[in-house]
VMD Tcl script that draws the C-alpha trace (Angstrom):
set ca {
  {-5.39 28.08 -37.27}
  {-3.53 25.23 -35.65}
  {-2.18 24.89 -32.06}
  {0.21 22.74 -31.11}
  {-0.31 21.86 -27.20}
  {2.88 19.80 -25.79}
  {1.61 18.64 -22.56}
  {4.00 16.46 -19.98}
  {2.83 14.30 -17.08}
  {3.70 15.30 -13.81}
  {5.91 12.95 -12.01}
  {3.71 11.50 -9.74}
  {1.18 11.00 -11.79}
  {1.27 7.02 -11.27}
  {-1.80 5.27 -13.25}
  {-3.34 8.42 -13.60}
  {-2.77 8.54 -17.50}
  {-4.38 4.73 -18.03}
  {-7.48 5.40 -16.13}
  {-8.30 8.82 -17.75}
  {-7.43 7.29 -21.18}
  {-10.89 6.18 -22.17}
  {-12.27 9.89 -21.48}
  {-9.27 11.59 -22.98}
  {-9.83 9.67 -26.51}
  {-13.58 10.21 -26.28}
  {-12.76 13.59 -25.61}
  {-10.76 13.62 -29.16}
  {-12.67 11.95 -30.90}
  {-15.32 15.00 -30.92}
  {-12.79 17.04 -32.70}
  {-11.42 14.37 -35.25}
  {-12.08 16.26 -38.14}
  {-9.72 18.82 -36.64}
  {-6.37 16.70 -35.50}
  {-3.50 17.16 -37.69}
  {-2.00 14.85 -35.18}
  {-2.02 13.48 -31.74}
  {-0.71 10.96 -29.53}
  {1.53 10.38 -26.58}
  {5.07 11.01 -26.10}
  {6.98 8.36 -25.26}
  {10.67 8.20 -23.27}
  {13.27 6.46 -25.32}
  {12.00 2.81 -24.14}
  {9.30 3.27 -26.84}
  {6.61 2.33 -24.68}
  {6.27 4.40 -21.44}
  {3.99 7.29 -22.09}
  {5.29 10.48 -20.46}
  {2.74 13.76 -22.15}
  {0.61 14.59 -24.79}
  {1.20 16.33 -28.03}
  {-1.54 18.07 -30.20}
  {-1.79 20.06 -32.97}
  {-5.70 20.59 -33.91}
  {-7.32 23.32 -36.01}
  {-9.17 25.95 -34.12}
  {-10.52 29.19 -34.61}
  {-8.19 31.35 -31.99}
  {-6.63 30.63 -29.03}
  {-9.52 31.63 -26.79}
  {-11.29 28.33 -28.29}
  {-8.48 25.85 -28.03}
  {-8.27 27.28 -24.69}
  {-11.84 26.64 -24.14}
  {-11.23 23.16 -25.68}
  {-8.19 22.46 -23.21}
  {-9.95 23.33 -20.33}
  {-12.42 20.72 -20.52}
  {-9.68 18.32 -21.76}
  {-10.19 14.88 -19.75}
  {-6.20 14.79 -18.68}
  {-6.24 18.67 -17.99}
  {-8.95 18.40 -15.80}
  {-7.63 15.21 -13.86}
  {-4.24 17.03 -13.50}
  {-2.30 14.80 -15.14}
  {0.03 17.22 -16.81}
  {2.75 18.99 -15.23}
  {3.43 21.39 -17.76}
  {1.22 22.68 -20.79}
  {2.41 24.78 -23.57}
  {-0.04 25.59 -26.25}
  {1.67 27.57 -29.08}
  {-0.06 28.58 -32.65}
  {1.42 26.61 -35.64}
  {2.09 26.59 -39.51}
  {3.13 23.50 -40.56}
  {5.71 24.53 -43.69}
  {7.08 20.81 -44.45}
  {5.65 18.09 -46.55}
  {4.78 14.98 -44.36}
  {6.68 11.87 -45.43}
  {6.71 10.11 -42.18}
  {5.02 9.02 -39.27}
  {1.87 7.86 -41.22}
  {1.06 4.71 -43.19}
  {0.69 4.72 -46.99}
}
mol new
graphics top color blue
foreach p $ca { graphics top sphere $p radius 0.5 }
foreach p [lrange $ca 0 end-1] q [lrange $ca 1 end] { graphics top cylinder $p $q radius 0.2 }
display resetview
């Protein structure tokens, strides 16, 4: 089943995001074969990163609980707020990846 987890920074979380970075990709690179996608969200500038948003393939939520918890950002307390919500995707993807 897919979760979606839409995770924002807190406000103060300064630099935090840049030097967890290397740990949080690691982290998702384990579970590749499971990412429908991922990648940060941005404010309108483009390039600021301001969360996180996830939608990977697990089991039930007790495992992509399991998998959050031990989530390189999570743990740091980078984010703010998390929401983790199951998900069907019901639309054809036509954008958002290269051809």
């Amino acid at each position: 089943m897919l979760f979606c987890f839409h995770m924002t920074d807190r406000p103060d979380a300064g630099d935090l995001r840049q030097r967890v970075r290397p740990a949080h990709k690691a982290y998702l690179a384990q579970v590749q074969d499971r990412i429908a996608w991922a990648g940060p969200l941005l404010q309108d500038d483009g390039q600021t990163m301001l969360g996180s948003l996830l939608v990977l393939d697990f089991a039930s939520r007790a495992d992509a609980e399991a998998w959050l918890a031990q989530e390189p950002f999570h743990q740091a307390g980078l984010y703010g707020q998390v929401q983790l919500h199951a998900f069907t995707n019901l639309w054809p993807q036509r954008v958002g990846f290269a051809p």
